[in-house]
N, C-alpha and C positions, 0 to 999 in steps of 0.2 A: 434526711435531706430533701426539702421541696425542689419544686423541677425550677425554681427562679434560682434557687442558691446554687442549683448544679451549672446553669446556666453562665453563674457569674462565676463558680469559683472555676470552672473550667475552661472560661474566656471563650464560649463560643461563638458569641456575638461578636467580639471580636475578630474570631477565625472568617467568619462567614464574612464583616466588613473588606477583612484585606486581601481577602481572593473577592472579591466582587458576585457572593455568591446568592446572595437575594437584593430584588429591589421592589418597591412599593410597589403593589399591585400587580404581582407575578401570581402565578399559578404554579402550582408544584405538583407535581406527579410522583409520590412517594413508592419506592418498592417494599412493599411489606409482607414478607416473607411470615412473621408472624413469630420470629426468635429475640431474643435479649435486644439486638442491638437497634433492628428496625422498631421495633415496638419503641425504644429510647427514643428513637427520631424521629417516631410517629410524637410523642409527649412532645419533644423541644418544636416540631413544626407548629400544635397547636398554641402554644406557649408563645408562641411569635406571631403567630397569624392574624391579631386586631394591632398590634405594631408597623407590620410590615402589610398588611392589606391584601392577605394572601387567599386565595381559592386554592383548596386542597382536594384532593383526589388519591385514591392508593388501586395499585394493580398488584394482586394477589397471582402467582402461577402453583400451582399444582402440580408436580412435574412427571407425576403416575408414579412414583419409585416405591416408595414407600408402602403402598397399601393403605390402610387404615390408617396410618400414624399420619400420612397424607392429608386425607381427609378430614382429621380432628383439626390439624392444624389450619386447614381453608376456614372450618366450625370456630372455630376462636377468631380466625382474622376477622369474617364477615360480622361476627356478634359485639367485637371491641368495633369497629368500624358505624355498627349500628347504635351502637350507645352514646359515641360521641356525632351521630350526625357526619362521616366523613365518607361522600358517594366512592362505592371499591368495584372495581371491576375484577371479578372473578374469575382464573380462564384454566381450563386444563389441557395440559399438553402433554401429550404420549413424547416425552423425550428417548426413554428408549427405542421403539418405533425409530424415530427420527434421526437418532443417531446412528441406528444398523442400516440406516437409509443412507446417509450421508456419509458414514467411514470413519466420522469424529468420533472423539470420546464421550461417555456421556457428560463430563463436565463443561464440556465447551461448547455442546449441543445446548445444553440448558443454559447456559450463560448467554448466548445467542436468543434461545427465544426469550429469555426475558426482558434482552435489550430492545428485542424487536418489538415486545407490546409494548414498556414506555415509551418508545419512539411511538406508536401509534396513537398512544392517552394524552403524549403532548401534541400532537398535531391536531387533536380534537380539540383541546383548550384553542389552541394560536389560530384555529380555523373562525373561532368567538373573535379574535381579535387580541387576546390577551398572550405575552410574554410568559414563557414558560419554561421551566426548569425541572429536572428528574433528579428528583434527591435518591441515594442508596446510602445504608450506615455501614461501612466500610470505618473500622475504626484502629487506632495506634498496634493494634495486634497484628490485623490484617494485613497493615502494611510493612511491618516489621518481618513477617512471614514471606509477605512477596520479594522483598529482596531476598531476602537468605535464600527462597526458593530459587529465584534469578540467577543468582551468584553462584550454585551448587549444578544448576544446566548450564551455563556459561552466558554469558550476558554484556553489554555492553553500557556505556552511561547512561541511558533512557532505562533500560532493569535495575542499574542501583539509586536512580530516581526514585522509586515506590510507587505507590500509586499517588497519582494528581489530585489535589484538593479541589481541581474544578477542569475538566475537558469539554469544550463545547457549553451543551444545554445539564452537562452530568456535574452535580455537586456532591460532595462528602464534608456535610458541616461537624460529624463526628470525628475525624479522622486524626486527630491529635487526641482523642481520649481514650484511655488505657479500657480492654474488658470487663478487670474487676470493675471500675468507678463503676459501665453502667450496668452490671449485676450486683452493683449496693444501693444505688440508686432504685433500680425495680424493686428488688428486695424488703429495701427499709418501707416502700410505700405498698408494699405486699401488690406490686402487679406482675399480673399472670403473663409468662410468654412460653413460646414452643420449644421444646427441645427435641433437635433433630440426631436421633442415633448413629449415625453415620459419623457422624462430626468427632463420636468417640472411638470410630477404627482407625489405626494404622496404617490400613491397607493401601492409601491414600496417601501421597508425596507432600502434601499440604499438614497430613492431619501430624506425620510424623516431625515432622518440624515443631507444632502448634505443643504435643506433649512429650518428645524429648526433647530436642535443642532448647526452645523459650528457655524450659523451666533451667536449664546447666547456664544460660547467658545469668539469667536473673541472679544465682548461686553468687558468681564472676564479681557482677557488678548491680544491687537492684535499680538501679536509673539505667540497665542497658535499654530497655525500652526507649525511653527516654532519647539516650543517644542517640542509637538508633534513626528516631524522627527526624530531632535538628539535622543528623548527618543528611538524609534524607533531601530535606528543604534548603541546607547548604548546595548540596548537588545540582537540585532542579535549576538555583539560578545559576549555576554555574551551564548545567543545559540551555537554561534561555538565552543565554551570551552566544553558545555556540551556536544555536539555531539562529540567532540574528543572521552572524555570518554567513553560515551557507545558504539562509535566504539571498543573501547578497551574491555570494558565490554564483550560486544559480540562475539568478539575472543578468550576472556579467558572463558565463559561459551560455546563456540560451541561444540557439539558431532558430532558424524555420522550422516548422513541421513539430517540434516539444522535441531537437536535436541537442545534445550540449556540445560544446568546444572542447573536444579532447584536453589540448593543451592548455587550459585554464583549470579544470581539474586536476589536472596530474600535478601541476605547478601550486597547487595549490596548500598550507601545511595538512597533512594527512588527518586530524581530530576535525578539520573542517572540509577538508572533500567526504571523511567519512561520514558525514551528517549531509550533507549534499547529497552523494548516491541513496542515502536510505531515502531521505524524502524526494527523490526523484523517482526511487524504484516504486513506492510506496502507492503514489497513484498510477499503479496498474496493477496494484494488489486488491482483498476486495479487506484484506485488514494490514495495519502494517505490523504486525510483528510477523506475517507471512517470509517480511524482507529480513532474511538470519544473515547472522556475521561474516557467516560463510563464506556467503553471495558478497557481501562489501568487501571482504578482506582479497577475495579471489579479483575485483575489478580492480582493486586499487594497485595488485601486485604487477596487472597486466597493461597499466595505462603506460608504461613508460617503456616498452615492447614497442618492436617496431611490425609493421603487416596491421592484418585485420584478426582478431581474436573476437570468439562466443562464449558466453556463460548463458548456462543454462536456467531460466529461474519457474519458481512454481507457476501453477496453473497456466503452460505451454507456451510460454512468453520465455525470447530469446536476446538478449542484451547483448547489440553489436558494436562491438569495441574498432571501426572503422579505422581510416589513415588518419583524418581528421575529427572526426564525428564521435559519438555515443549516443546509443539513441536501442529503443524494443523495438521487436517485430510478435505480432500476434501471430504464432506458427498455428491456432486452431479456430483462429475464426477466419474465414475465406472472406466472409460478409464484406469485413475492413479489409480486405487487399481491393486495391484497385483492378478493374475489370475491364481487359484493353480488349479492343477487336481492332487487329490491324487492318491497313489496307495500304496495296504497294499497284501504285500506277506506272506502266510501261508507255514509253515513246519513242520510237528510231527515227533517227532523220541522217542527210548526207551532213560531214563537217566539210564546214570553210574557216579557215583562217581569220581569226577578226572577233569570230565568234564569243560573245560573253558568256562565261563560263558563272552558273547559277553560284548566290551565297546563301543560299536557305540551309539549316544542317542537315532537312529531311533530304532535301532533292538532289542528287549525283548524277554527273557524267559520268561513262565510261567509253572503253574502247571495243567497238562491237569485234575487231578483227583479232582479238585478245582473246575472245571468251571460247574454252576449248569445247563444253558442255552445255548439256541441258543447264540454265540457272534454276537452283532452288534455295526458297527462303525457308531455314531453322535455326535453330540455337546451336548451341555449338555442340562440338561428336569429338571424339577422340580421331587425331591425325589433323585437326587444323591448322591452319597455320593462313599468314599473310605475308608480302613482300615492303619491307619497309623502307628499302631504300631502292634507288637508279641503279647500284649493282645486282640486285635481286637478292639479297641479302633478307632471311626468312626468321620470324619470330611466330614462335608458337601462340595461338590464342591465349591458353592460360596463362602465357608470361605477359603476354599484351596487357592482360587483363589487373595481372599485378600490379605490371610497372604502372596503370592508369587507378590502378588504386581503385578498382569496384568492386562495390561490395561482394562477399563471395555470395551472400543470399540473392545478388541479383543476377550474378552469372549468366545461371541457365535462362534469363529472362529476354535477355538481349537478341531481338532479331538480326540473323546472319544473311546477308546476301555472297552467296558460295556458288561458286562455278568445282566441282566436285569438294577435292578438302580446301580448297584455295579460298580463302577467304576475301568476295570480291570489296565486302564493304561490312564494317560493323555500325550497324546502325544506330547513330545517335553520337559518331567518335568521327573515323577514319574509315577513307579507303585504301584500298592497298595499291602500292607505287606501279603495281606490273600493267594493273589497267587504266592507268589517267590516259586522259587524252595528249597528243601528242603532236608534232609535224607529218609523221607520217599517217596518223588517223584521218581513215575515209568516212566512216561509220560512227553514229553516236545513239550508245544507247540510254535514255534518260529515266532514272528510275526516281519515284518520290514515294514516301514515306505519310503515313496518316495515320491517327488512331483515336478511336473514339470512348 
């Protein structure tokens, strides 16, 4: 089979028109690995490239694992690369190293840095000016694998998706063609590609899937691959439907600050808030499958709870389920907290009668012949309390702080103006009934608030 008949009989020209995955004069950043399937997509890139008017390029990693089988493999990539003329960027990365650095596995450490160098080989192209695209051959196997694998850790509609035929600048023009086609394909044309040993252990969650389950699905049904895919591509638009929504969702629940409206999510049907929290959580992830089911299934049970409720999410980011509100706090970076320096200015003067009593929220009167204490300004202590009515009628801070619905993460934040536990004034709210000014007030003590 030539690579125009594979071409045609496999529809990939096709595939790649209706994902919008090459256009005239793009640049492609191929990942070649140097195995069956990239080697395939190295062949079908050149095969298109006076068609489509393509500048090619390939980035080779090296990942150190291997040893020697490593190295032959980079010897094959750079030698096929030099024959056909295709500039390769060659890069070695100590992935173990990196991984005992970082705590990941080595699988997702090296998936990482390879994303990171064709991110880097396209930004070179698009810095020329030209439009670029990072082809990987991910093909009808792989994605067949990735769900079963999804489905077997637990997973949600985005995992029995599979993988995407085109994310962002990432395309998979392979991705509807079965392993064997292109291991008959290289084969019949006798071209040479790497085999990686590893790919044949078990020890691997991926690799036990690829040669037990596959081959017992195939037994079942030989077009389960097959199925498989369309289920797949049914799914996805069944995802873009929903993603529409809670695009929508989330613009109709957005406040100030990237807050959402409690009650527009809660109210919301649950398959579409659940897609709403993920992609809300997601930018403050630095990947989104960081945001697990866990975390969605935990906010969504707690939206309809009355108080303020926390979910704890990775990398020290804390999701505050407010009275009203929904909204992160970054518990580990200080940087992003705001950085207040208070300042509290004092004034006594005699009262008279007549007198206009200030409406700024910072600046309060009080009653100088009230105050039993030294006044000092803190946050709040165990034993507080204020007087909230003309009978002297006493509510504890923390219920204060309830029934006013603040957040509990700001609690300890709120400057107290306290004459011992008496709480003369919570600043930025109320003051407390014992000290307003009054008929028989001789003395006014004027305090104001500022912070920079």
């Amino acid at each position: 089979m030539t690579i125009g008949l594979f071409l045609k009989k496999k529809k990939i020209k096709e595939y790649i028109e209706k994902y919008n995955m090459l256009n005239k004069g793009d640049g492609v950043v191929l990942g070649l690995s140097g195995g069956p399937d990239s080697v395939c997509l190295f062949f079908v890139l050149l095969a298109l490239k006076e068609e489509y008017n393509l500048t090619i390029s390939a980035v080779h990693i090296n990942h150190m694992i291997r040893g020697k089988d490593a190295d032959e493999d980079q010897e094959y990539v750079e030698s096929l690369c030099k024959e056909f003329n295709v500039p390769l960027n060659a890069l070695r990365i100590d992935i173990p190293a990196l991984a005992k650095a970082s705590g990941r596995s080595i699988e997702e450490e090296a998936r990482i840095a390879r994303y990171e160098a064709f991110d880097r080989a396209a930004a070179a192209f698009e810095e020329q000016g030209i439009p670029t695209k990072i082809a990987v051959a991910h093909n009808a196997d792989d994605n067949a694998e990735t769900v079963l694998f999804h489905m077997a850790r637990g997973t949600g509609l985005d995992g029995v998706c599979g993988i995407a035929p085109k994310r962002d600048k990432i395309i998979r023009p392979l991705l509807t063609v079965p392993k064997k086609d292109i291991l008959e394909l290289l084969n019949e044309n006798e071209v040479a590609y790497c085999i990686d040993g590893t790919n044949a252990e078990t020890d691997y969650d991926r690799n036990r899937i690829r040669h037990n389950i596959m081959p017992e699905l195939a037994k079942i049904n030989d077009r389960a691959l097959e199925h498989i895919s369309d289920m797949t591509a049914r799914l996805s638009e069944i995802a873009d439907y929903i993603s529409l929504e809670s695009n929508g969702l989330l613009q109709m629940a957005k406040l100030e600050g990237d807050k959402l409206r409690k009650r527009t999510i809660a109210t919301a049907p649950r398959v579409i808030a659940s897609q709403a929290i993920k992609d809300y959580l997601s930018k403050y992830m630095p990947y989104q499958k960081d945001v697990a089911a866990v975390h969605v299934d935990s906010i969504l049970d707690l939206l309809n709870e009355d108080g303020e409720r926390q979910i704890q999410l990775p990398y020290k980011k804390t999701l505050i389920i407010s009275y009203e509100e929904i909204y992160v706090i970054d518990t580990a970076n200080e940087d992003n907290q705001k950085q207040i320096n208070p300042t509290f200015n004092y004034r006594e003067f005699d009262y008279e009668e007549g007198m206009k009593y200030p409406t700024e929220t910072y600046t309060k009167w009080f009653d100088c012949d009230r105050i039993g204490a030294n006044i000092v300004i803190r946050t709040r202590a165990e034993g507080d309390y204020l007087c909230i009515d003309s009978d002297g009628n006493r509510k504890s801070i923390q219920d204060y702080f309830v029934d006013e619905k603040i957040p509990r993460h700001l609690r300890d934040e709120v400057p107290l103006v306290c004459d011992g536990n008496h709480v003369m004034w919570v600043v930025g709210h109320r003051v407390s009934e014992y000290y307003k000014i009054s008929k028989n007030t001789t003395r006014v003590l004027e305090i104001s608030y500022t912070e920079e």
